[in-house]
DRENMITI-205853 format. One record per residue: residue in one letter; x, y, z of N, C-alpha, C, O, CB in turn. Coordinates in steps of 0.05 Angstrom, whole numbers, plus 32768, in hexadecimal, padded with zeros to 4 digits. Glycine has a CB too. Example, Ala and Ser with C-alpha at 12.3 -4.5 7.8 and 13.67 -1.06 7.14 Angstrom:
REM DRENMITI-205853
res=a&n.east=8108&n.north=7F8E&n.up=809C&ca.east=80F6&ca.north=7FA6&ca.up=809C&c.east=8108&c.north=7FBE&c.up=809C&o.east=811D&o.north=7FBE&o.up=80A9&cb.east=80E2&cb.north=7FA7&cb.up=80B5 $
res=s&n.east=8101&n.north=7FD3&n.up=808E&ca.east=8111&ca.north=7FEB&ca.up=808F&c.east=8102&c.north=8001&c.up=809D&o.east=810C&o.north=8017&o.up=80A1&cb.east=811A&cb.north=7FF4&cb.up=8072 $
END
This chain:
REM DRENMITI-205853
res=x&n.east=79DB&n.north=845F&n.up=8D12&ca.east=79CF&ca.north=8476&ca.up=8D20&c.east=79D0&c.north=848E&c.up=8D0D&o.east=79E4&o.north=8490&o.up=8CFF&cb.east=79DE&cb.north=847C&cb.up=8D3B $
res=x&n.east=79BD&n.north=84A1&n.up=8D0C&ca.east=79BA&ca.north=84B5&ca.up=8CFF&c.east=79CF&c.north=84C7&c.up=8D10&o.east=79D2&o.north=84C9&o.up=8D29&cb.east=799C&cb.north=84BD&cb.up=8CFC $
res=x&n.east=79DF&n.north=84D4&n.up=8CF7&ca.east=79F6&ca.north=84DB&ca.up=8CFF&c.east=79ED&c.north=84F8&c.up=8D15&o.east=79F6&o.north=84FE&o.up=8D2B&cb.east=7A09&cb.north=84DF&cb.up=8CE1 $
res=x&n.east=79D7&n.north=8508&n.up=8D02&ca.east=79C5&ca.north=8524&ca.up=8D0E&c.east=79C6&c.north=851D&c.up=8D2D&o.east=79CB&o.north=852F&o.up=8D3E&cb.east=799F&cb.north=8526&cb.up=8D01 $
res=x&n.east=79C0&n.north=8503&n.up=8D34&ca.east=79B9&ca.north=8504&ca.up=8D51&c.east=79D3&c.north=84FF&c.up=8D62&o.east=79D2&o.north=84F3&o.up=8D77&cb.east=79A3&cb.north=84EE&cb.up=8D57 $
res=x&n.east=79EF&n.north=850D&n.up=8D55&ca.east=7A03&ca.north=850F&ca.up=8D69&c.east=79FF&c.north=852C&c.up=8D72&o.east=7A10&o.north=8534&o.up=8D81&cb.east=7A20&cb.north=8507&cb.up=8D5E $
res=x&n.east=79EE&n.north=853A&n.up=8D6B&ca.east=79EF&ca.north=855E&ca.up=8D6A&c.east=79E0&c.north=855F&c.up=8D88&o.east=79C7&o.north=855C&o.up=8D89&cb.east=79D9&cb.north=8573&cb.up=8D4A $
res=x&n.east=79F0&n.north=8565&n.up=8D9E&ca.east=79EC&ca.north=856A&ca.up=8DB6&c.east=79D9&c.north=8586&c.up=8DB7&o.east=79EA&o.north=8598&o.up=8DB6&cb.east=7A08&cb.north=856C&cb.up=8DC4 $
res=x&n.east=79C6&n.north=858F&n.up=8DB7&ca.east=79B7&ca.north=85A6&ca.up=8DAE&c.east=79C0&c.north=85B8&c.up=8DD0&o.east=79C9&o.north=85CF&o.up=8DD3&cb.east=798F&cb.north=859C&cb.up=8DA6 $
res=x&n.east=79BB&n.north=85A2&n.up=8DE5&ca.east=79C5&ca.north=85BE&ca.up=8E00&c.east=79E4&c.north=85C6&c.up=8DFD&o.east=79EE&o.north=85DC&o.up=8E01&cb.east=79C2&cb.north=85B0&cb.up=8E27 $
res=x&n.east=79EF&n.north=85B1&n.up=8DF6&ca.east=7A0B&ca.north=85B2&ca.up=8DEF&c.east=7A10&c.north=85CC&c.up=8DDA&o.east=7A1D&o.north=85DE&o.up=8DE3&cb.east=7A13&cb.north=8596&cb.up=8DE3 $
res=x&n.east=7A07&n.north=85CF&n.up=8DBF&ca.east=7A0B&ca.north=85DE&ca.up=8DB6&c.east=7A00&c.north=85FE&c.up=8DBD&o.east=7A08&o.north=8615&o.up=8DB5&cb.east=7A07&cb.north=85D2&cb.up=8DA4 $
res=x&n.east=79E8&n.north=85F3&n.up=8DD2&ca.east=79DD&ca.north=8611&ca.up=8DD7&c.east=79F6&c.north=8623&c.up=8DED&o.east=79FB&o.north=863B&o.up=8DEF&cb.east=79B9&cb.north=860E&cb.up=8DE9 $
res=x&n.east=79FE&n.north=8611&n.up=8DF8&ca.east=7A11&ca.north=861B&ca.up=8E0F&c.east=7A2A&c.north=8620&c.up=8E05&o.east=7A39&o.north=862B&o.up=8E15&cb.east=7A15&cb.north=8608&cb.up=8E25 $
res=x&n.east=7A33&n.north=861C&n.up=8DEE&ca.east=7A4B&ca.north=8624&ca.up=8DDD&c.east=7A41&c.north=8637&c.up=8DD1&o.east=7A51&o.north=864A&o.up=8DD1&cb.east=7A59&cb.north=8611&cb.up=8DCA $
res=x&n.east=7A2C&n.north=863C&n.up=8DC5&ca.east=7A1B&ca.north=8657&ca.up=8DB5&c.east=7A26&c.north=8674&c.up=8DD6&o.east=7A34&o.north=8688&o.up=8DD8&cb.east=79E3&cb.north=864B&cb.up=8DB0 $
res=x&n.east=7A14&n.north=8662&n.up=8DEA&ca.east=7A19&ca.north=8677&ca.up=8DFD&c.east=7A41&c.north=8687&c.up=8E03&o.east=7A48&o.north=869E&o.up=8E04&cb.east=7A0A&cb.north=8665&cb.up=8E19 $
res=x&n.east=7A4D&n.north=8671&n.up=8E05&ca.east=7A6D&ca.north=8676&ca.up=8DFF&c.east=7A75&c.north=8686&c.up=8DF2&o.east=7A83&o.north=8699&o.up=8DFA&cb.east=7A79&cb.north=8665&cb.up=8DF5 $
res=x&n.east=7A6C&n.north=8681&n.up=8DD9&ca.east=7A75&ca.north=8697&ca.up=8DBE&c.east=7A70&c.north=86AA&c.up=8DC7&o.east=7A82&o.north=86B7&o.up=8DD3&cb.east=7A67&cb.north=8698&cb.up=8DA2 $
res=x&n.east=7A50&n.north=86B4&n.up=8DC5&ca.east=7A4C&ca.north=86C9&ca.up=8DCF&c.east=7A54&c.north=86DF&c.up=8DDD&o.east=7A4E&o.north=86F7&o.up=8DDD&cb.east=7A43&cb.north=86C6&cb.up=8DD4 $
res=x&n.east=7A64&n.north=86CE&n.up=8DEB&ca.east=7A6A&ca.north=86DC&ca.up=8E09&c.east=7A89&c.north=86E2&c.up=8E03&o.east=7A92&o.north=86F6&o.up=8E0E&cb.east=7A64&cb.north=86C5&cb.up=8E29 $
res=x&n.east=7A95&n.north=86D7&n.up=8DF6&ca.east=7AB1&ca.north=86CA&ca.up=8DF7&c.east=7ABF&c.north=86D7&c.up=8DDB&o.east=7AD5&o.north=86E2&o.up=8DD9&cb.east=7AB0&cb.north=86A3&cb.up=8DF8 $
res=x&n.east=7AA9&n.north=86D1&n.up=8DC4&ca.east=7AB6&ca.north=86D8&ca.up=8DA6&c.east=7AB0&c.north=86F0&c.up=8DA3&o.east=7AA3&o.north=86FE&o.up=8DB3&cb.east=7AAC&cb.north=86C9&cb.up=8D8C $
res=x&n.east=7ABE&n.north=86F9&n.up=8D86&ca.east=7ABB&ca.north=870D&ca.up=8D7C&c.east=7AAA&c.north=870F&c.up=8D67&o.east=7AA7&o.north=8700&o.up=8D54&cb.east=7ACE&cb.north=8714&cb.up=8D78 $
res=x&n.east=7A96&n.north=872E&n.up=8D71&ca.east=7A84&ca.north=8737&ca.up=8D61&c.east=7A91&c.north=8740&c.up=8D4D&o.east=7AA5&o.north=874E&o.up=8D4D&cb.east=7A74&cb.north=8747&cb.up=8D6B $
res=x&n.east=7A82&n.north=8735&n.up=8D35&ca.east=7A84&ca.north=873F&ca.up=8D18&c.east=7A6A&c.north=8749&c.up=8D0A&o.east=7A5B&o.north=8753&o.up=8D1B&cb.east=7A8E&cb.north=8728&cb.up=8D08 $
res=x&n.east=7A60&n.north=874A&n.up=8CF1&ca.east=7A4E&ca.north=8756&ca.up=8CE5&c.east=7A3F&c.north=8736&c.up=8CE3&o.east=7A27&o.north=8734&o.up=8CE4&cb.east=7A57&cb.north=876B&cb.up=8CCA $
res=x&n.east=7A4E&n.north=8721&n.up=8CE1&ca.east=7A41&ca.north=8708&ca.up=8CDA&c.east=7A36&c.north=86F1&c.up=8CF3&o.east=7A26&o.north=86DE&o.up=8CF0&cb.east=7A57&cb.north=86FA&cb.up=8CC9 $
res=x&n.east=7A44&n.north=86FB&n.up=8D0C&ca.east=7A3E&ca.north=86F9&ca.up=8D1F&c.east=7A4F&c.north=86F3&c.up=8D3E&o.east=7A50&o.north=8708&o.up=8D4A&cb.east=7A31&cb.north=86ED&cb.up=8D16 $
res=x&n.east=7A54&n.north=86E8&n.up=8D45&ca.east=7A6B&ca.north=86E1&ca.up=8D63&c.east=7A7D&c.north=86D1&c.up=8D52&o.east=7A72&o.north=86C0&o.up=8D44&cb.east=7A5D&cb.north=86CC&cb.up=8D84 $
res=x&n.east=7A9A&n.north=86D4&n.up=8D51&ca.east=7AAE&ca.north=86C1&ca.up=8D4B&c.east=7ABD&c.north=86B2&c.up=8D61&o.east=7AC3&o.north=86C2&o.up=8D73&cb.east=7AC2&cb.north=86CF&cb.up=8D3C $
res=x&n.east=7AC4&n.north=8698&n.up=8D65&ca.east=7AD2&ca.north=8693&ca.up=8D75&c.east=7AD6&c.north=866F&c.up=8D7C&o.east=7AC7&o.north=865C&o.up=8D81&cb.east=7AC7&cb.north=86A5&cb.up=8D88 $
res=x&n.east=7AEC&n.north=8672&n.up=8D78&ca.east=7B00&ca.north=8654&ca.up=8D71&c.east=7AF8&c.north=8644&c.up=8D5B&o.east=7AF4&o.north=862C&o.up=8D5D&cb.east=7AFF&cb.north=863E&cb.up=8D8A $
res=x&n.east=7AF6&n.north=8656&n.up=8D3F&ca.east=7AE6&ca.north=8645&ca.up=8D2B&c.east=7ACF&c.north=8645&c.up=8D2E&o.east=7AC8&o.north=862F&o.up=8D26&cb.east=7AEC&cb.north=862D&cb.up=8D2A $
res=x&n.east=7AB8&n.north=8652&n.up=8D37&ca.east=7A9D&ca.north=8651&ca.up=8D36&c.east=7A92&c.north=8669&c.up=8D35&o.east=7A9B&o.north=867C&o.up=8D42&cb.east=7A93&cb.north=8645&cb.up=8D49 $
res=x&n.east=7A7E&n.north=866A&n.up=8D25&ca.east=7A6F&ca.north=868B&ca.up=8D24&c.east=7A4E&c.north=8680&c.up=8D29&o.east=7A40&o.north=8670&o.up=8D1C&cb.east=7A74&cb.north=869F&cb.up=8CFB $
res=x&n.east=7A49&n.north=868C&n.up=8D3A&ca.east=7A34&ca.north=868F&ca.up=8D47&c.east=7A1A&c.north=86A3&c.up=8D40&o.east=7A25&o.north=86B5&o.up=8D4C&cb.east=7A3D&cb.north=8694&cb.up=8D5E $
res=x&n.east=7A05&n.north=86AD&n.up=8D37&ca.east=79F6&ca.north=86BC&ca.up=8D3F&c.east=79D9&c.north=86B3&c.up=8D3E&o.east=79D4&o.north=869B&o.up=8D3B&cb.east=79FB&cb.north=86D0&cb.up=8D33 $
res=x&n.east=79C2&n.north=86CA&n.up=8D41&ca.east=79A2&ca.north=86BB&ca.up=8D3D&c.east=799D&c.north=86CB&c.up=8D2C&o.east=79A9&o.north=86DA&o.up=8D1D&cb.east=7989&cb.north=86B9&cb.up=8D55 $
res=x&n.east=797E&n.north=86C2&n.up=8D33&ca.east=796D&ca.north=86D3&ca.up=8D24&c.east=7963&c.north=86F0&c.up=8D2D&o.east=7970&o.north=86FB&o.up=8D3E&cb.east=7959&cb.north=86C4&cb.up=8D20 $
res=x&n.east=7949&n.north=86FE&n.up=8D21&ca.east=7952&ca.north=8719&ca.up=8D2A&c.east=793C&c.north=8715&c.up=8D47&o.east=793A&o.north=872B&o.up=8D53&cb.east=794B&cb.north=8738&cb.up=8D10 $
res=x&n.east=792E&n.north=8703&n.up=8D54&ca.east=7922&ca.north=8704&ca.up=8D65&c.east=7936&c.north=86F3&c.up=8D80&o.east=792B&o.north=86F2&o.up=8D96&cb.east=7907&cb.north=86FB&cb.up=8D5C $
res=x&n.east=7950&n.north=86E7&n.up=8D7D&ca.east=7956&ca.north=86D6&ca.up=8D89&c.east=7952&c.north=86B5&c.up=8D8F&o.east=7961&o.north=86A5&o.up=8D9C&cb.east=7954&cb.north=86DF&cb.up=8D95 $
res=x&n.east=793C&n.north=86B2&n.up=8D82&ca.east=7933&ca.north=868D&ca.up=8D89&c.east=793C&c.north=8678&c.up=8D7B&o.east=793A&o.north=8660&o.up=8D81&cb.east=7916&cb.north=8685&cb.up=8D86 $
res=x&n.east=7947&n.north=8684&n.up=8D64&ca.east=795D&ca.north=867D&ca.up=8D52&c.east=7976&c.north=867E&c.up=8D55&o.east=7984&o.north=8693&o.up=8D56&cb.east=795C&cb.north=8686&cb.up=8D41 $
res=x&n.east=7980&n.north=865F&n.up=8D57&ca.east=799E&ca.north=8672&ca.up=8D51&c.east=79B1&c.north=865D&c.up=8D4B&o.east=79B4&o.north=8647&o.up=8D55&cb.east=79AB&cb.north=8686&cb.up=8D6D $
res=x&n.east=79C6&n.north=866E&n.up=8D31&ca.east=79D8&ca.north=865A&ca.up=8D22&c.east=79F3&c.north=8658&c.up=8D24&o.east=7A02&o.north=866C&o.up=8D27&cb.east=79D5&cb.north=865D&cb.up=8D0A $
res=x&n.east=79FB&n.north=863F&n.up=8D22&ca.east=7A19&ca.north=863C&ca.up=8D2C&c.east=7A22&c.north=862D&c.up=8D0E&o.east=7A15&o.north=861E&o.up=8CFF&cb.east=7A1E&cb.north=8625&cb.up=8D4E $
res=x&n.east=7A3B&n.north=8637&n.up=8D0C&ca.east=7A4A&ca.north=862F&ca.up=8CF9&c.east=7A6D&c.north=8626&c.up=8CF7&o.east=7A7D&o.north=8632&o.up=8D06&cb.east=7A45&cb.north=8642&cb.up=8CEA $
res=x&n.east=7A72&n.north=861B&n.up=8CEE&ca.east=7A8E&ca.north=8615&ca.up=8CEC&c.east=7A98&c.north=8621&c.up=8CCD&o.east=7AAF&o.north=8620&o.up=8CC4&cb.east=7A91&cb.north=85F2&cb.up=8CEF $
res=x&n.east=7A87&n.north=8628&n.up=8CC4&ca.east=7A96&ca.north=8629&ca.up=8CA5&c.east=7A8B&c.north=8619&c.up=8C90&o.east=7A8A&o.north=8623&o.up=8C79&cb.east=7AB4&cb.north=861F&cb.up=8CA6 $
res=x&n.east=7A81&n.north=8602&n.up=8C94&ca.east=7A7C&ca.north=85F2&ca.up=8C82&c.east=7A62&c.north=85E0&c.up=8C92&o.east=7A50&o.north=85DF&o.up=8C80&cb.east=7A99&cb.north=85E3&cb.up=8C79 $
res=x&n.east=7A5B&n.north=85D6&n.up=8CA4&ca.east=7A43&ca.north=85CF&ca.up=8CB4&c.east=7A2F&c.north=85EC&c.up=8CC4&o.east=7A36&o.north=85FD&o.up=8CD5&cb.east=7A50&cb.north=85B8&cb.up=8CCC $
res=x&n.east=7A18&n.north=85E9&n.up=8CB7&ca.east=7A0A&ca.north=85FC&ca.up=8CC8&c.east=79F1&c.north=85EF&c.up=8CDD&o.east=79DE&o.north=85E1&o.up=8CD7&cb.east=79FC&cb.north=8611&cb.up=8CB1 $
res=x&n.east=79F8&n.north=85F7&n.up=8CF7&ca.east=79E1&ca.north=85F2&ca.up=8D0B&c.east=79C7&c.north=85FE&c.up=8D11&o.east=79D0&o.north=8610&o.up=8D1F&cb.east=79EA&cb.north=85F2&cb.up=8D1F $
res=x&n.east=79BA&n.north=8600&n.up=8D11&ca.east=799F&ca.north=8612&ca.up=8D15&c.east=7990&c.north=8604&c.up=8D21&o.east=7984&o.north=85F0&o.up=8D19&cb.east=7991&cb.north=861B&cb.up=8CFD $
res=x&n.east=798E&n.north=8614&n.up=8D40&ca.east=797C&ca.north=860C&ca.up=8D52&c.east=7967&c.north=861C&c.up=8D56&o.east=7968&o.north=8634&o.up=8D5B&cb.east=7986&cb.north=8608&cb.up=8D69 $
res=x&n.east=7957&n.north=8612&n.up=8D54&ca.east=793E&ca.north=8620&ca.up=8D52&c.east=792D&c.north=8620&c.up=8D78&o.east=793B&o.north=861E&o.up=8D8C&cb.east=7929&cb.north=860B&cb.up=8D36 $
res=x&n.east=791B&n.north=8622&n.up=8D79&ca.east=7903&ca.north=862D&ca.up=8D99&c.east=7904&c.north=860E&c.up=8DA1&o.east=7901&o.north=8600&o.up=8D8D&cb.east=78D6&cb.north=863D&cb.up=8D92 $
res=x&n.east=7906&n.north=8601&n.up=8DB6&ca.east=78FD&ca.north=85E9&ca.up=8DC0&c.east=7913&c.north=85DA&c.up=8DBB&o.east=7913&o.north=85C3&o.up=8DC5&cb.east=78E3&cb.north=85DD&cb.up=8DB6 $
res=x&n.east=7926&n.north=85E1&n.up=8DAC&ca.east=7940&ca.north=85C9&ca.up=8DAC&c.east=7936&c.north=85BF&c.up=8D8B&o.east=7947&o.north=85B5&o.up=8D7C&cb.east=793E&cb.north=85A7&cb.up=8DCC $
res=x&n.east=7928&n.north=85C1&n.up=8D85&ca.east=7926&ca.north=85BB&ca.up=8D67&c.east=793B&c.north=85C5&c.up=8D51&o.east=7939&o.north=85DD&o.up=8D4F&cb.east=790D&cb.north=85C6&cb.up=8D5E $
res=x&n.east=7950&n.north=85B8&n.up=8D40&ca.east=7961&ca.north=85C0&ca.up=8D3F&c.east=7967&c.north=85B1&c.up=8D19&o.east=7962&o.north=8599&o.up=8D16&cb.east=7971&cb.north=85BB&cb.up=8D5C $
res=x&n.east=7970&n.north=85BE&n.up=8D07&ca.east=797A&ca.north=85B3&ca.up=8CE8&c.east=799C&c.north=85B6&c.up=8CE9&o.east=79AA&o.north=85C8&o.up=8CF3&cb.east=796C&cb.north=85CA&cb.up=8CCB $
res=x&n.east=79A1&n.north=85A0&n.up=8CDD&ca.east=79C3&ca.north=85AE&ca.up=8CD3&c.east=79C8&c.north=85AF&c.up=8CB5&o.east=79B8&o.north=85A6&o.up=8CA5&cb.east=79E0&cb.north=859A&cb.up=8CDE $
res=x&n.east=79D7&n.north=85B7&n.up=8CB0&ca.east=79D4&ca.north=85B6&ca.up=8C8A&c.east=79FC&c.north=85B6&c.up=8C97&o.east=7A09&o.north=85C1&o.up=8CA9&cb.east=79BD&cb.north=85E2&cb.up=8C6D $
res=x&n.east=7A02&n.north=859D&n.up=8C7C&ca.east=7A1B&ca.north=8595&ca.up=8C7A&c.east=7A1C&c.north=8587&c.up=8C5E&o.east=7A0A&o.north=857D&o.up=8C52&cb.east=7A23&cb.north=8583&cb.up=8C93 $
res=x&n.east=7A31&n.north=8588&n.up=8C58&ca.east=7A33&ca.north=857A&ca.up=8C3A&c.east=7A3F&c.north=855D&c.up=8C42&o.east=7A42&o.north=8550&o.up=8C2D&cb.east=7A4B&cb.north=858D&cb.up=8C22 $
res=x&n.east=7A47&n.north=854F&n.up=8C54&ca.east=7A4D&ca.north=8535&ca.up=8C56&c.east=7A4E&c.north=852D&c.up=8C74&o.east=7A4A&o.north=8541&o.up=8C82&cb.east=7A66&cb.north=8531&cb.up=8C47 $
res=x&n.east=7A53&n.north=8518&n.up=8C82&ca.east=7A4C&ca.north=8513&ca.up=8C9A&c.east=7A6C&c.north=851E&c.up=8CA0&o.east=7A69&o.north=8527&o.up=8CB7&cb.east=7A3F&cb.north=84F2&cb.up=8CA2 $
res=x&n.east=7A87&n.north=8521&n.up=8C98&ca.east=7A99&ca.north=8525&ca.up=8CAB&c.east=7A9B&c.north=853F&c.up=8CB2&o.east=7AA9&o.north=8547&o.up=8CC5&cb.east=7AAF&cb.north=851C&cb.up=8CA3 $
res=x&n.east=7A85&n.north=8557&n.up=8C9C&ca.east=7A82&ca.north=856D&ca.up=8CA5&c.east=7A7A&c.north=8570&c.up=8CC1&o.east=7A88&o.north=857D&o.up=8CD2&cb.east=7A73&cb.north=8577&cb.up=8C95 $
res=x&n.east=7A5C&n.north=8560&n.up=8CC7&ca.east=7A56&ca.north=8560&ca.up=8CD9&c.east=7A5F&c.north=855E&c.up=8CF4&o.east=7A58&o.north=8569&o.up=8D09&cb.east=7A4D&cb.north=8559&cb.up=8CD5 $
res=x&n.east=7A78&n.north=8543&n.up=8CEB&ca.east=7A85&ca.north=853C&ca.up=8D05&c.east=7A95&c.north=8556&c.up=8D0F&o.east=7A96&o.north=8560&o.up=8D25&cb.east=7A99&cb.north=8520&cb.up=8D01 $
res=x&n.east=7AA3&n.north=8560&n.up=8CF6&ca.east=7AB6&ca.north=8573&ca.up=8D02&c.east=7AA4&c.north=858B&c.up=8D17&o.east=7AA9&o.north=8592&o.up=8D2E&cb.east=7AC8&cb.north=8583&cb.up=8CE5 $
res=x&n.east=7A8C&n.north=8594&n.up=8D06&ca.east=7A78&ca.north=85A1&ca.up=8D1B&c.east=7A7A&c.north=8597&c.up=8D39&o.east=7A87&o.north=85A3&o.up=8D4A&cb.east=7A5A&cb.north=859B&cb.up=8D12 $
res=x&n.east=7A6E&n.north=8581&n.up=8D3D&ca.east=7A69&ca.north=857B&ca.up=8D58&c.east=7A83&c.north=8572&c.up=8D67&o.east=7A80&o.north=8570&o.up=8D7F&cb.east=7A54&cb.north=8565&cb.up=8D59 $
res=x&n.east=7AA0&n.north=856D&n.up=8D5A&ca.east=7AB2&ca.north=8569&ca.up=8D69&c.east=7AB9&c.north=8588&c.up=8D6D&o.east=7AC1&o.north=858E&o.up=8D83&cb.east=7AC6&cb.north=8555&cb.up=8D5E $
res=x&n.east=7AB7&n.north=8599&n.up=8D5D&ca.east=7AC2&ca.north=85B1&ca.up=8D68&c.east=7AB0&c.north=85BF&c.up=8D7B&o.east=7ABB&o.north=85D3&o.up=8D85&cb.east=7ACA&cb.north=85C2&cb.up=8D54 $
res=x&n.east=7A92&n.north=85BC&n.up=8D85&ca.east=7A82&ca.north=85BF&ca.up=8D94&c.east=7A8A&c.north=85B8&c.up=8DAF&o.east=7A87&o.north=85C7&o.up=8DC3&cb.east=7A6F&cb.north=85B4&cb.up=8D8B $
res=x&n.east=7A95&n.north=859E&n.up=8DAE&ca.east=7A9B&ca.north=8591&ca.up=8DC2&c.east=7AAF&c.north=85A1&c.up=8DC8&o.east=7AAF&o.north=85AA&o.up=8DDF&cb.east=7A9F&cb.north=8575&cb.up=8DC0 $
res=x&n.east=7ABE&n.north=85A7&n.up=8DBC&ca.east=7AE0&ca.north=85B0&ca.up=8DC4&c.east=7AD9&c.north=85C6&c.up=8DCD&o.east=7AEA&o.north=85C7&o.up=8DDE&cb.east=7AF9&cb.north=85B5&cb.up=8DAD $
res=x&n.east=7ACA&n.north=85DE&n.up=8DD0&ca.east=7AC3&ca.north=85F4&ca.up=8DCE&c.east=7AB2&c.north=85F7&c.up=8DF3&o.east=7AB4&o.north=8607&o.up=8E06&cb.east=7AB0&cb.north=85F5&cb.up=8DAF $
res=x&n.east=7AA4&n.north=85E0&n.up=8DED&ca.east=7A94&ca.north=85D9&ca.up=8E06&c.east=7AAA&c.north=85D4&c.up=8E1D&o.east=7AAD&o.north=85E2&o.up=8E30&cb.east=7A7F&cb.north=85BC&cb.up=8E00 $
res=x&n.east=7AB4&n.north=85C4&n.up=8E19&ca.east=7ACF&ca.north=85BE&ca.up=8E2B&c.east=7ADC&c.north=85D7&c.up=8E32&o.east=7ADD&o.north=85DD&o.up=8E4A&cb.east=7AE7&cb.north=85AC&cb.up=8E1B $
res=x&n.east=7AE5&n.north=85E6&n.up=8E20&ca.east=7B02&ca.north=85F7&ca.up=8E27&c.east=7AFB&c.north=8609&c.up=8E3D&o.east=7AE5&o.north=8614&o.up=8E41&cb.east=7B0E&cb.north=860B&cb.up=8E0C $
res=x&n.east=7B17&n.north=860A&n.up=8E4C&ca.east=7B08&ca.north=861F&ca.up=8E70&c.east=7B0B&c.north=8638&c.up=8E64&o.east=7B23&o.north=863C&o.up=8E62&cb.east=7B20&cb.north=8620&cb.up=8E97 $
res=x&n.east=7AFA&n.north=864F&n.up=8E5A&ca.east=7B09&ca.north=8666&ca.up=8E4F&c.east=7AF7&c.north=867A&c.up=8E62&o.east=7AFC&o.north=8692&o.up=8E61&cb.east=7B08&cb.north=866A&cb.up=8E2C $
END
C-alpha cells in the first residue's frame, strides 16, 4: 500500500482546526504539541508540520506531503492521531 494513503486528510483538517484554537501563535504560525500549523494568505491552503514531514492540503481534500523517508511520515500521522485523540 502506498504509504501517502495513510494521511487521513479530515483527520488532519480537524487537528489543523485544534491547533488553531488551542496553540500558540507565532510569526511561523500556531504551535502546539509538536506541530506548527498555518495557510496560505487566502486560507484554502493550509500546512501542517512536524519538523521534518510537511502536509499541505490544498481546496477539495487534495493534499502533497514532502518527507525524506517513509518513517518521517509515519511519525507525522501517528502524531496527528495523537493530537486528534487528546481531550484538551
Amino acid at each position: 500500500m502506498d504509504i501517502e494513503h495513510k494521511v487521513d486528510v479530515k483527520q488532519a483538517l480537524r487537528v489543523f482546526d485544534k491547533v488553531t484554537k488551542n496553540g500558540e501563535k507565532r510569526e511561523d504560525g500556531w504551535h502546539y504539541r509538536g506541530l506548527t500549523c498555518s495557510t496560505d494568505f487566502d486560507g484554502y491552503t493550509v500546512y501542517i508540520s512536524n519538523g521534518k514531514t510537511l502536509l499541505t492540503v490544498f481546496f477539495h481534500n487534495k493534499f502533497t506531503v514532502d518527507y525524506a523517508n517513509p518513517v518521517e511520515l509515519e511519525e507525522l500521522v501517528d502524531l496527528l492521531a495523537k493530537v486528534d485523540r487528546a481531550d484538551d
